[in-house]
N, C-alpha and C positions, 0 to 999 in steps of 0.2 A: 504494500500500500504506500501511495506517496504521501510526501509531509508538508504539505501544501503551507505550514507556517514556513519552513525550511524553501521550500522552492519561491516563495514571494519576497520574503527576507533577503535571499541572493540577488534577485530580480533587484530589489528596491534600492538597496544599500548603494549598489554603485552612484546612484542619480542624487541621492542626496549630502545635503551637508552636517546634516546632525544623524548619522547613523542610529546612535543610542538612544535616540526618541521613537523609532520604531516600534511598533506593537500590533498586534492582531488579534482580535476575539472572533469568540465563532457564535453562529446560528444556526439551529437547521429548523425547517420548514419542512410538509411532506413531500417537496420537488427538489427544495435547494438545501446546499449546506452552504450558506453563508461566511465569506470569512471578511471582516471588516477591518482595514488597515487604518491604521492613525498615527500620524508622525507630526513633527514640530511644523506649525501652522506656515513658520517660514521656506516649509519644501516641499507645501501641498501644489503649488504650481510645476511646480517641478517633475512630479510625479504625473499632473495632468497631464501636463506637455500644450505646444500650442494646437486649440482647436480637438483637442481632445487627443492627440493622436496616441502619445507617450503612454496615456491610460488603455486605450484601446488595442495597442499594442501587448502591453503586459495581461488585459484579460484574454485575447488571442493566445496568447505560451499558454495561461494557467487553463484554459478552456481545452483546448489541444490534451489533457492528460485524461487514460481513459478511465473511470471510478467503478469500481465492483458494484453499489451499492444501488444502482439505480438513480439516485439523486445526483442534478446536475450543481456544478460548480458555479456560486456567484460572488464576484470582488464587490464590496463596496470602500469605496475611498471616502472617509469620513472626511470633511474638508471643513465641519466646524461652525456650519453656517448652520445647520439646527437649533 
């Protein structure tokens, strides 16, 4: 089974500038297992990229991995505006 906090973590770290603010909690619903990334408010664009692309990219890799369990894989980028 993959370690999908392990696999985002590698992904994210390079793009930003406060590594150690990284974090990810999880959800599961009965379609998704939810995993929601939160970092230092100063490297949420960062992570978006422009126009979305840098985000869409990394759900593209994490979506690509295939899950025994039925339930599909969904990122949310907490970006703080809740």
């Amino acid at each position: 089974m993959v370690n999908f906090d392990n696999l985002i973590k590698t992904i994210v770290k390079p793009l930003v500038k406060y590594p150690n603010d990284i974090s990810i909690s999880h959800q599961d619903t009965d379609q998704f297992s939810e995993y929601i990334l939160s970092t230092n408010p100063n490297d949420v664009g960062r992570i978006i990229g422009k126009k979305g692309r840098v985000a869409q990219t990394i759900r593209t890799i994490i979506y690509s991995v295939h899950v025994n369990d039925g339930k599909r894989i969904k990122l949310v980028i907490d970006d703080g505006k809740d």
